[in-house]
C-alpha positions as CSV (number, residue, x, y, z in Angstrom):
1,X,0.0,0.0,0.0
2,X,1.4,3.7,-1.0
3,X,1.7,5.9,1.7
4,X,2.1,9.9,2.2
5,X,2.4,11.7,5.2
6,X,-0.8,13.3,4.0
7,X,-2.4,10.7,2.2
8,X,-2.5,7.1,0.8
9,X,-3.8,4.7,-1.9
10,X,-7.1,2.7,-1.2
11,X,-9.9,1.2,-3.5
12,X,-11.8,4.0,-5.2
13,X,-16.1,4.2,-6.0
14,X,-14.8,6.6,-8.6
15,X,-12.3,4.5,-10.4
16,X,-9.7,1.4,-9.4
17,X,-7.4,3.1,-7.1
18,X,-8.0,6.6,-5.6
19,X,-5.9,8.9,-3.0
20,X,-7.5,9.4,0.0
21,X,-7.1,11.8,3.3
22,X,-5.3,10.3,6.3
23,X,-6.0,13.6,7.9
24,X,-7.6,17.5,7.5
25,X,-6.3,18.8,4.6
26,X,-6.5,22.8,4.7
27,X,-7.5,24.4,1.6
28,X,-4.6,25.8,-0.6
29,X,-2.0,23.2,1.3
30,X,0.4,21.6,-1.0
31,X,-0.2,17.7,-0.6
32,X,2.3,15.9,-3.1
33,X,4.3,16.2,-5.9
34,X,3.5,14.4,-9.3
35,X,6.3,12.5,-10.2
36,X,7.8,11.0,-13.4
37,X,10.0,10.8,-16.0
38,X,10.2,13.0,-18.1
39,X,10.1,13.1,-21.6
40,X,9.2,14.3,-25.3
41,X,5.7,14.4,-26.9
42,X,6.8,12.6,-29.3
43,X,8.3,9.5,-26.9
44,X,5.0,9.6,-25.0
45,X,3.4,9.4,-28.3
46,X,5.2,6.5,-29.0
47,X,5.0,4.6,-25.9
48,X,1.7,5.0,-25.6
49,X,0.5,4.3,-29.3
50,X,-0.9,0.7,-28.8
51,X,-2.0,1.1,-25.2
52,X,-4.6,3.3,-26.3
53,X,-5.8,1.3,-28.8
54,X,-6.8,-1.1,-26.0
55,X,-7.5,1.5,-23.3
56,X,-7.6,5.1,-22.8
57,X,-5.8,5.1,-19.1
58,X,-2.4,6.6,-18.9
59,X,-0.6,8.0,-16.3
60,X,0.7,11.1,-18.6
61,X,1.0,15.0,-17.4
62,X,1.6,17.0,-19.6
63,X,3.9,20.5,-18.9
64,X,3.9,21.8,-22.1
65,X,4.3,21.8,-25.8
66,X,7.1,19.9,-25.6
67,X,7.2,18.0,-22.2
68,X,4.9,15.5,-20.5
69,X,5.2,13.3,-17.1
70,X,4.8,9.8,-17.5
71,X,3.7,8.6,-13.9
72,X,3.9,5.0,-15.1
73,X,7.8,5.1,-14.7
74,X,9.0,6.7,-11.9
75,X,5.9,8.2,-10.7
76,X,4.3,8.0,-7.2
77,X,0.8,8.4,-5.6
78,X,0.2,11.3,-7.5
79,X,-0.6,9.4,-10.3
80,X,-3.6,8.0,-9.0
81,X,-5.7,10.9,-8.0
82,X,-8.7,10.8,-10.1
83,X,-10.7,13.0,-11.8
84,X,-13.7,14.7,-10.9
85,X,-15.9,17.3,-11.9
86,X,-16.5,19.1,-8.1
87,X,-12.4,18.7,-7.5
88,X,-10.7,19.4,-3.8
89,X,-7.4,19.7,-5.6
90,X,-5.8,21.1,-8.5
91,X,-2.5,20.8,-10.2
92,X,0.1,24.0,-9.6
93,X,3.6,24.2,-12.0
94,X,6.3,25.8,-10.6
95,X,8.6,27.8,-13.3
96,X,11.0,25.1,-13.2
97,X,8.5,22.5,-14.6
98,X,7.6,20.8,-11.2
99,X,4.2,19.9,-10.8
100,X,2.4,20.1,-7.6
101,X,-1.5,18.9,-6.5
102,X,-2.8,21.1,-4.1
103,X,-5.9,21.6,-2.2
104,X,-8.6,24.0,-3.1
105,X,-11.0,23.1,-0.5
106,X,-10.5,21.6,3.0
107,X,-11.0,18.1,2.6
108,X,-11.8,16.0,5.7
109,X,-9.8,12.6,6.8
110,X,-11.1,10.0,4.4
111,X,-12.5,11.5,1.3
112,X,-10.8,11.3,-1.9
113,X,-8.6,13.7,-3.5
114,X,-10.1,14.6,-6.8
115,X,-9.0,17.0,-9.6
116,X,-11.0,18.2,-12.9
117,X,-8.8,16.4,-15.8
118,X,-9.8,19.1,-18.2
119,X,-8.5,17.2,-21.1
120,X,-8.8,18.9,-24.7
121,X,-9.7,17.8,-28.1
122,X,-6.5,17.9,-29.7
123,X,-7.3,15.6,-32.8
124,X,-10.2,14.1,-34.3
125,X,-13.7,14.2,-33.3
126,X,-15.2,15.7,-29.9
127,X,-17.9,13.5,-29.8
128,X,-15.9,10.4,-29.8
129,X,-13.3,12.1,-27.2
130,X,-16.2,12.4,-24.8
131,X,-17.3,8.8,-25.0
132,X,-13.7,7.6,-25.1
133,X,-13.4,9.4,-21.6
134,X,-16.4,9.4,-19.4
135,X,-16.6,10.5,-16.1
136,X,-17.7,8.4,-13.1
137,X,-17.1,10.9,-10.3
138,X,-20.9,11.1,-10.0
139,X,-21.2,14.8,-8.9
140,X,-24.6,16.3,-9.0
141,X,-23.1,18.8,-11.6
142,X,-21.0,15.7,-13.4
143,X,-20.5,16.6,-17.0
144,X,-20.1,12.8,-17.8
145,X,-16.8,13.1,-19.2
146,X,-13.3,14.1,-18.7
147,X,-13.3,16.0,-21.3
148,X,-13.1,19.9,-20.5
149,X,-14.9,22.6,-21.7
150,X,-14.2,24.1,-24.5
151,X,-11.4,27.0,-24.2
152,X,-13.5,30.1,-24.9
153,X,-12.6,31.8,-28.0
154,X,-9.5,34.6,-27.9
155,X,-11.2,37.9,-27.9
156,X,-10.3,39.8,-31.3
157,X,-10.6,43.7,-31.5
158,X,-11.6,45.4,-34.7
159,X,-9.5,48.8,-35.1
């Protein structure tokens, strides 16, 4: 069993494993960092190619452009917080590319640390994104899929 001063890793309603509170967790603490190895788009692409044709799980966070976290080697606990669409947590990147999960509500000893995903449509259809990644957090306001909103549109001035 994985184990954090803050937290640990037990059986989830949401989905397989889930990090839960060993104790009060204030909001805007710093609980863990996500961990992994880092490496190229590209690699992850590559890694990750036939795994996804077989399931959409993944332990991959990505920094930027160029950079993504892939929990599945070298990761910790992190890995495993699930998503959610009423989150306690949210992920926080430091200018040097660390990423932390911190708390944006108190959360109590025993509930589940939970983030919103907010993945994006990067390629292909929506539609099919949305069903590829549904959402079993089972929020009143659940939006039944991982799946973000869409990024509202960039302003644009007329002059």
């Amino acid at each position: 069993m994985q184990r954090h001063h803050l937290c640990e890793l037990r059986r989830s309603a949401i989905h397989g494993w889930g990090v839960f509170a060993l104790q009060p967790i204030e909001a805007g603490t710093r609980i863990i960092e996500y961990k992994g190895e880092r490496i190229s788009r590209a690699e992850a692409d590559r890694r990750y190619a036939r795994k996804l044709e077989q399931t959409t799980h993944t332990f991959l966070f990505i920094i930027d452009e160029h950079t993504v976290l892939d929990g599945g080697r070298g990761g910790n606990l992190a890995r495993y917080i699930n998503h959610a669409c009423e989150p306690n947590c949210e992920s926080v990147q430091e200018a040097n590319g660390r990423v932390f999960i911190q708390s944006i509500t108190d959360i109590p000893p025993g509930a589940e640390l939970v983030m919103d995903y907010h993945l994006q449509v990067a390629d292909g259809d929506p539609e099919t994104w949305r069903r590829d990644y549904p959402c079993r957090c089972g929020a009143q306001g659940c939006r039944g899929t991982l799946v973000g909103p869409a990024p509202l549109p960039a302003a644009s001035s007329t002059a």
